[in-house]
N, C-alpha and C positions, 0 to 999 in steps of 0.2 A: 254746060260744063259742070260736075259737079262740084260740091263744097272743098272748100280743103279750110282745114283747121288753122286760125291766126297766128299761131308759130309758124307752120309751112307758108301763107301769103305773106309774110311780112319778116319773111329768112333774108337777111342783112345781104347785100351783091354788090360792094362795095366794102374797102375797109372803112372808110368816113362812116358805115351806118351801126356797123359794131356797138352797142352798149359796152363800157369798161373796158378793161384788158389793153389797155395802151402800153404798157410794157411790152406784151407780144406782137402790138402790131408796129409799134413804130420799130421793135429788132425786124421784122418780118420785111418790112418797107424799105425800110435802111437796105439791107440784105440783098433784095432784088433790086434797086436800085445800083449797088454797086457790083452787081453780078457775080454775089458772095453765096451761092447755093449750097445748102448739104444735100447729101445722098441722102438723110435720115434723121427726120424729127418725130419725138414723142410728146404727144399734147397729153398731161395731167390735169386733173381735176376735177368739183365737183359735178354732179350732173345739169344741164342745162345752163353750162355757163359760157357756152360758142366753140369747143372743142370742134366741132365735127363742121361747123358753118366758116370758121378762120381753115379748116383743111379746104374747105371747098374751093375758100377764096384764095389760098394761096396756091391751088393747083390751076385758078382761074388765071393768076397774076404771072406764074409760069409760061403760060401759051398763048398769053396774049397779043392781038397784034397790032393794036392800036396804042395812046398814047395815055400816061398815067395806069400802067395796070392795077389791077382790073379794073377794064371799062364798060364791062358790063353791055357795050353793044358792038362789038367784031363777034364776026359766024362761032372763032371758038367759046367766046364766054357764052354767047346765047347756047352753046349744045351744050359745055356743062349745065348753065341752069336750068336748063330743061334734063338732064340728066342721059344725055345722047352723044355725046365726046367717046369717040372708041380708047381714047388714051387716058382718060379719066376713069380708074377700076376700085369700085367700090368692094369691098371684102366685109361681111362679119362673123368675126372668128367663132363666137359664141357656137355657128352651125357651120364652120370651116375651119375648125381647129387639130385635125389631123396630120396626121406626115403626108398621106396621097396630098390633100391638097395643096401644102406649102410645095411639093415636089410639084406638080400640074402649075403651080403659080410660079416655081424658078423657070422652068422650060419656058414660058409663056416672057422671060423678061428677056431673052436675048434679043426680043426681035425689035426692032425699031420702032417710034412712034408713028402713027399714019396723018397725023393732020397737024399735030404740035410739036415743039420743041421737045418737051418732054412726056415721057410717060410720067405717069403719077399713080400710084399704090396706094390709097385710105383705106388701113387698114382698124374697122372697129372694134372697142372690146375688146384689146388685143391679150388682157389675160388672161382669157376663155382661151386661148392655145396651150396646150398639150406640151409640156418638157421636148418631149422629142419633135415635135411641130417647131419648137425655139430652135432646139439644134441645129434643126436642116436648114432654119432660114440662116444660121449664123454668118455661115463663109459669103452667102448672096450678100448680105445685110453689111458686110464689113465692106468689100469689094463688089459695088454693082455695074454696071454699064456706065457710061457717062452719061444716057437719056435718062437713065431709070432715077427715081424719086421715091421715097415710101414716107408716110406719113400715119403714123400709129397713137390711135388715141383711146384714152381709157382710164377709168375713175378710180383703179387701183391698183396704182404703179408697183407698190411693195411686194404684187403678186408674181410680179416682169424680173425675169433673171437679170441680177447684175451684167452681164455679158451681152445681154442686149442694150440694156439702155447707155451702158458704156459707149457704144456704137452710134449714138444718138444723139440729138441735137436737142434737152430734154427744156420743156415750157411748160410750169406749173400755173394754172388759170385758179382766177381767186372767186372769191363770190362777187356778184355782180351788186357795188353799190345801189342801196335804196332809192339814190336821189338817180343815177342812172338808170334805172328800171321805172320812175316814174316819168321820167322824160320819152321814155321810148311806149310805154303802156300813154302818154298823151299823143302822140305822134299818130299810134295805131285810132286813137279811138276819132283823133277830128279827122283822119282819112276814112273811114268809116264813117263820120258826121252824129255820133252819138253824143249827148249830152252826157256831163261826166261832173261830180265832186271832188276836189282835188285831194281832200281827207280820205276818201273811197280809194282812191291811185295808192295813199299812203300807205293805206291798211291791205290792199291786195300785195304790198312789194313788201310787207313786213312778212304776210302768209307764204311770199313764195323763198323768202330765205336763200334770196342771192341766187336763186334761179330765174333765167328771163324766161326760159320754156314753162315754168310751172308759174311764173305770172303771167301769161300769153292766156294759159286753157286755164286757170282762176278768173280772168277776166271772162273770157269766152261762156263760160257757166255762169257768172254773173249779169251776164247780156241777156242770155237765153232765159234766167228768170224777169230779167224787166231791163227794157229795153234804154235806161237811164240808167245812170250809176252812183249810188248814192250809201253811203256808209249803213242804213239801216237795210236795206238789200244785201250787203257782202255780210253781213252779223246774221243776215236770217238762211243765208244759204249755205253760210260755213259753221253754224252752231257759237256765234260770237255773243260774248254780254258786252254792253255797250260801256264807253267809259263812264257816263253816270252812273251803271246801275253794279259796274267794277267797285267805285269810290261809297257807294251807299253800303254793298257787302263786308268792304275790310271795317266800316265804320261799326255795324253789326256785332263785328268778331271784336273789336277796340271796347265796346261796350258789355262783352261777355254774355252777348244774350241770345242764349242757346235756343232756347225756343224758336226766337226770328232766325235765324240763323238758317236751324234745318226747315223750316216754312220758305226761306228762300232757295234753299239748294234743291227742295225735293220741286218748287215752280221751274228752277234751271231744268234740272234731268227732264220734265214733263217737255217744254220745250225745244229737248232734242241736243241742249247744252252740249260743247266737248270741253268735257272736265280735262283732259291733259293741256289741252289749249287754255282752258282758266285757270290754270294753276301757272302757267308760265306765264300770264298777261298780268294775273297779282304779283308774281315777283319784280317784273318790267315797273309795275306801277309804284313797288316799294323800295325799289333800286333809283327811282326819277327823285321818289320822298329823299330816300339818303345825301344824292348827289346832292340835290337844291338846297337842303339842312347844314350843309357844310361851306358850298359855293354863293350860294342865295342869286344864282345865275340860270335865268330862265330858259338860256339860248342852248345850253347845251344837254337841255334832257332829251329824252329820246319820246316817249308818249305823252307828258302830260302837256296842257297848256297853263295857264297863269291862273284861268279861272279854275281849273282841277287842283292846283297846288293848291291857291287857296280855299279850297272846300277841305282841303284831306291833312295839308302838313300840320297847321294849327292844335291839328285831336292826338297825333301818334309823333313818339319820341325815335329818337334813332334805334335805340335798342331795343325796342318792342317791334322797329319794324325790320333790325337785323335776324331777331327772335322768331319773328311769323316766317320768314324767307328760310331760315336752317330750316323749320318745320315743312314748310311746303316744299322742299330741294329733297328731303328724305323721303316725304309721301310719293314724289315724282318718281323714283329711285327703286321704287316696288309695281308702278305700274308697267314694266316689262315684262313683271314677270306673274301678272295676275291676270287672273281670267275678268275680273270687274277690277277698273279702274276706282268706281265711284265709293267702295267701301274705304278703301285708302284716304280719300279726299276727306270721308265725312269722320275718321278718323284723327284729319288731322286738323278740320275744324274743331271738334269735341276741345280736343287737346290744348289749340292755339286761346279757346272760350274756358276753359276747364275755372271756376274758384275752387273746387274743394282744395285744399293743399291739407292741411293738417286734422286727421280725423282719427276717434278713437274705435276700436271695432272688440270684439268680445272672441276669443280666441278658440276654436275649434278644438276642443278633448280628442284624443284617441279614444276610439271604441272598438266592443270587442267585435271580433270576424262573426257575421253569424254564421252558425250552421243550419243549412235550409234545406231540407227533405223536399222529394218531388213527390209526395203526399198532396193533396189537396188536406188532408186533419193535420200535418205538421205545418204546413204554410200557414193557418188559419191560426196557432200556436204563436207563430211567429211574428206574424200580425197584431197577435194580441201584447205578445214583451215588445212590440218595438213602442206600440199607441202607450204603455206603462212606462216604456224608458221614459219616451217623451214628455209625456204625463208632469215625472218626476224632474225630468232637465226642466221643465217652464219652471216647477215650484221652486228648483234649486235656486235658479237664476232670481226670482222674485225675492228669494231671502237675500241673496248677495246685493239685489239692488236697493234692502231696507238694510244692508251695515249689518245682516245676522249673518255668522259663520253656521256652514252645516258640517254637525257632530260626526254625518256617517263619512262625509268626503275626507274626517281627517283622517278618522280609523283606517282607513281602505289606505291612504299612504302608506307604501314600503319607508322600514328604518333608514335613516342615512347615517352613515358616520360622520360626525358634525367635525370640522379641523377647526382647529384656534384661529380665531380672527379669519372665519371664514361667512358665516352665518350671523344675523344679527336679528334679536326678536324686537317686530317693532309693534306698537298697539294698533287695536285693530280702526280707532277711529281717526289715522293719522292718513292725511293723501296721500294720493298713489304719483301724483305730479305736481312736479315744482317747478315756477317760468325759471328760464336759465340765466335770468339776469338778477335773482334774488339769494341771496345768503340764507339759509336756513339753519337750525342749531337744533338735530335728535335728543330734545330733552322730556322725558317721560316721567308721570307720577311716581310709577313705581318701576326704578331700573332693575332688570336681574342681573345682580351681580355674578350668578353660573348655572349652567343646567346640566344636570347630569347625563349623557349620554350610554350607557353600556359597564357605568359604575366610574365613568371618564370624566375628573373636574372638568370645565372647560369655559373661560375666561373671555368675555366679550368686550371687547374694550370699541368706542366709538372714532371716528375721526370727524372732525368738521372741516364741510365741505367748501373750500373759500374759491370760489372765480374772480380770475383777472377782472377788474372794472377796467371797462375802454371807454374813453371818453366817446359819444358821439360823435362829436364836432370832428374830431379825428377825423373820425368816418367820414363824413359827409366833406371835411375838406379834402379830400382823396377824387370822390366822389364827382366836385363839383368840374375837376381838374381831367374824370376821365374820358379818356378816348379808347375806341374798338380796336383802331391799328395794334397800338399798345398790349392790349390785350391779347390779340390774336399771336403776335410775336411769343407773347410768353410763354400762350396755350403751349403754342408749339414746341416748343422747348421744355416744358413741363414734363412729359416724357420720360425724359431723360433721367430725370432725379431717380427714379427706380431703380438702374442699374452702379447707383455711385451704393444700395446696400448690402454690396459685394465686396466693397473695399470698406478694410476694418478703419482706417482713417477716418471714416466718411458716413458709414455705416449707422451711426450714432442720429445724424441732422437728417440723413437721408428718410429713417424711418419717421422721424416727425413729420416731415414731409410730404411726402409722397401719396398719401391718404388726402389730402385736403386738395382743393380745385380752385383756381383763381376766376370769381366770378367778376373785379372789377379792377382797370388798370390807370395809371396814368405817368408820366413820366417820374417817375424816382419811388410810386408808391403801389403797392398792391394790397390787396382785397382778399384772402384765402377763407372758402368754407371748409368746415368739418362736419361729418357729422353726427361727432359725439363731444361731449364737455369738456373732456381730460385731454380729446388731442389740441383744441381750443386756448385751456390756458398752460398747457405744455409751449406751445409755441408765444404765448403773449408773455411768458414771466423774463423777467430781465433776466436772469441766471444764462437763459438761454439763447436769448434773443441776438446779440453781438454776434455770437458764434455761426447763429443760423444765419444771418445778414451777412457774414464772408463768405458763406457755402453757398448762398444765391447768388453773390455775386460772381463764384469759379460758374455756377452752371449756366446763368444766366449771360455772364460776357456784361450785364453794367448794375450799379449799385442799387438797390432798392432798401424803402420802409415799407415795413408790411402789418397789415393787422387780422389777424386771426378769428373770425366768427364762427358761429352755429351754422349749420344748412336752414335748421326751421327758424331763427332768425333772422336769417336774411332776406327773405322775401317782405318780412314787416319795414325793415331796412330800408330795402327797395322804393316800397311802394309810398314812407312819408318822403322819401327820396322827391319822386313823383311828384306827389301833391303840394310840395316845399315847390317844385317847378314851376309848374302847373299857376300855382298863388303868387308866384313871383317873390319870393322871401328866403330863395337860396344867401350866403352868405359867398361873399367875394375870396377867388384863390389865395389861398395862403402859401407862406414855408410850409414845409410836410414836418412836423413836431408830433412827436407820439408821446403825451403826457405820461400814461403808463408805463414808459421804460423808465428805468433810472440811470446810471451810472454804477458800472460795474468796477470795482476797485483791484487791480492786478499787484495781488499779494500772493502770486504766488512761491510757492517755498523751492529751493533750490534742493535739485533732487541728486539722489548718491549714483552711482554708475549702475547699480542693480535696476533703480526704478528707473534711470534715462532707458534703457535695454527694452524693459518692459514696455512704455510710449513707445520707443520705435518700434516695437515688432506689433503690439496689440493698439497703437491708437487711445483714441479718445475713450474706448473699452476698459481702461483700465482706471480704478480708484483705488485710494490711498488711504488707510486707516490707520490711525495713532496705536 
């Protein structure tokens, strides 16, 4: 006899052998039992989860003629499972989906069963038929014979006109539990008498993803490489990294060290690695860190053991490992539509490793277009003014990096018409950057009090530039208080604040707003970057602050403190955040006290009927001068 593959030897003939699906089979059982038949059931879902093996057995359970159907030994169960029952008519639509046939299939239902109770109709892939193929069966499908039976299965029901599955008896199959798919992949292998690792059964029922057909021939391929079944055979046949060598790579990336990093990814791809499968086995594995980080409950993770938690949770925080997973869920999100997966990946290791954050870079001048003759003497011209431009940009730049201004660059400037208090001359040996947490005062030897522009006096007057001081501890009491949940609620809500600056009421808080991003949440307190200084202490000065805390609370739906930082400060923020962790010397939750506000005193003056007018039509828009 020849082979037949270990899905087909070990196709369930019995409902007792079924993996899963107890919802269908105990209605299906109940049903025959009390001799509650429909004309018409539609089996739904995924691929390889008993669709097509529960129609068998319920057309077996139908004509049976022994005791408990299906019994799996009267002449008729034995001819269906050999596949030789005249009343047992297998269809697939995919290559029978026309009108001739469903017409050839009505003609063919008048006639009586020959050996069983019923005729029976599996019909597969039934949305591979044809609109008009639905039709003709309609009027059969409503009103059949009382022998006739159809049973219609198929992995994508939303393809099946309403009007037929109206008509139907409709059973949605789920995925086939892990823990049932290795009970049944054990079954198969000590009938077989293979020696098997029970982690190996794990790891083949996680690859087949609630199919038992695709962990049947996963197994079966892993047999046909080595005759034992052991977790480092299914990693070598399906391109797997094992979980120590999962837990050593995220620790790699935790450490920022690019070098190791791409030295191990380019050893992965050498050994045949599947980067879409290690991209979703690191999220699995930072999804285990999350859970256990918050439960400290070992029983309900999905991959890791005790000894893997503790190799890995100890190094990586919650939000660096919520961080690496948005990274690796975007990277995944482009490999459907790339010809190389692996550029994606190393992409978004780069990224997840990346320290450069704040860097200064020397800014690219316009230059002029050249014009280049198809001369071989004008090229060679051309060659020569560009080797001189160049020549002249290194010398430039050499003088600007020794604090000299060059004479001709100033010449070559076009005039500008200079407007008051628009332009400010500052000396040339004064920085170009100031950290944003310091107060600085533009004071100069010698101030010019005007420069004349076009014969135009023109008056430069200075302002000093004063940022909100936020207390730290603020911070970090916010900080020590936050949670992701929290945060993620708000993200989502954040949004919104954009469209309140269309209402002139609202207009005002909204534009403060709306530009800054909550990097950090916790019950009553939020975290907002900017990423410029003025939207910063626009939002931190008490003047404004009250006002803006009622308009977070209308978008929001509940009350918040909130404290206002830099983008390029934050990550400094961040990171003593970290290392205050890390050293154990965080400080205990506090009330949320924002020492920087004050008390705003509501003096305001009682207005004439003209200015009430003006509030109600223009809003918080409008200001009042003596």
């Amino acid at each position: 006899m020849s082979y037949k593959a270990l899905y087909r030897s070990y196709r369930p003939q019995t409902f007792e052998e079924v993996a899963g699906q107890e919802h269908i089979v105990t209605t299906l059982k109940n049903a025959i039992k009390e001799n509650r038949i429909g004309h018409a059931y539609l089996f739904a879902g995924p691929r390889g989860t008993g669709k097509t093996t529960i129609a068998k057995l319920l057309a077996k359970a139908l004509n049976c003629t022994g005791e408990n159907p299906p019994c799996d030994n009267c002449p008729n169960c034995k001819a269906i499972t050999a596949g030789e029952h005249p009343d047992v008519i297998e269809i697939d639509a995919a290559s029978n989906n026309g009108v001739d046939e469903v017409r050839d299939l009505i003609d063919k239902v008048k006639y009586a069963p020959i050996n069983g109770k019923y005729k029976v109709y599996i019909i597969d892939e039934v949305h591979m038929m044809s609109p008009g193929a639905f039709n003709a069966l309609l009027k059969t499908l409503e009103e059949p014979p009382a022998h006739i039976v159809f049973i219609l299965a198929t992995t994508e029901p939303h393809k099946i006109l309403p009007t037929i599955i109206s008509r139907c008896q409709r059973f949605d199959f789920k995925k086939v539990d892990d823990h049932d798919i290795v009970e049944r992949l054990e079954f198969v292998l000590k009938s077989e008498q293979k020696k098997y690792d029970l982690k190996a059964l794990e790891l083949v029922a996680k690859l087949a993803d609630g199919g038992m057909r695709d962990a049947l021939s996963i197994l079966e391929q892993c047999l046909a490489f080595n005759n034992e079944l052991t977790v480092a055979n299914v990693n070598e046949v399906y391109g797997l990294l094992s979980m120590d060598n999962k837990i050593k790579f995220i620790k790699q990336l935790l450490s920022k060290d690019i070098k190791g990093v791409l030295e191990s990814l380019e050893n992965m791809l050498s050994g045949s690695i599947d980067i879409k499968r290690l991209t979703f086995d690191l999220i699995d594995v930072l999804k285990d860190i999350i859970i256990y980080k918050n439960t400290q409950d070992i029983s309900i993770l999905f991959v890791l053991t005790k000894q893997d938690v503790d190799n890995l949770a100890p190094y990586i925080l919650v939000e660096e490992a919520f961080e690496i997973i948005d990274i690796l869920i975007d990277a995944s999100s482009h490999y459907s539509q790339s010809v190389n997966a692996n550029t994606y990946f190393e992409l978004a290791m780069l990224k997840i490793c990346n320290k450069v954050k704040d860097e200064n870079k020397i800014n690219v001048e316009n230059t002029p277009v050249l014009q280049v003759d198809h001369t071989s003497k004008a090229t060679s011209v051309v060659e020569n003014d560009i080797q001189e431009n160049i020549s002249a940009d290194v010398q430039n730049n050499n003088q600007q990096e020794a604090g000299i201004d060059n004479q001709n660059n100033v010449q070559q400037q076009p005039i500008i018409d200079i407007q008051e208090d628009e332009y400010y001359n500052e000396p040339i040996n004064e920085p170009d950057y100031y950290p944003e947490d310091l107060t600085y005062s533009e004071e100069v030897n010698n101030p010019i009090e005007s420069i004349e522009v076009e014969n135009k006096p023109v008056k430069t007057e200075k302002k000093e530039i004063v940022n909100v001081e936020v207390s730290f501890d603020d911070i970090l009491n916010i900080l020590v208080q936050a949670k992701r949940t929290v945060l993620n609620e708000i993200k989502e809500k954040w949004s919104v604040i954009a469209r309140y600056r269309f209402n002139l009421n609202t207009a005002k808080f909204a534009s403060m707003l709306c530009d800054g991003t909550p990097v950090a949440a916790c019950e009553g307190g939020i975290i907002i970057a900017f990423e410029h200084q003025p939207n910063v202490n626009e939002v931190n000065e008490t003047r404004n602050y009250h006002q803006l805390k009622k308009f977070l609370t209308e978008v929001l739906g509940e009350s918040y403190d909130f404290i206002a930082v830099k983008s390029s400060n934050w990550t400094e923020l961040r990171n003593t955040y970290i290392k205050m962790m890390r050293s154990g010397t965080l400080p205990k939750p506090q009330p949320i006290v924002l020492h920087h506000i004050g008390d705003v005193e509501d003096n305001q003056p009682e207005l004439n009927d003209a200015q009430a007018l003006a509030v109600e039509l223009f809003g918080d828009l409008v200001e009042f001068e003596e």
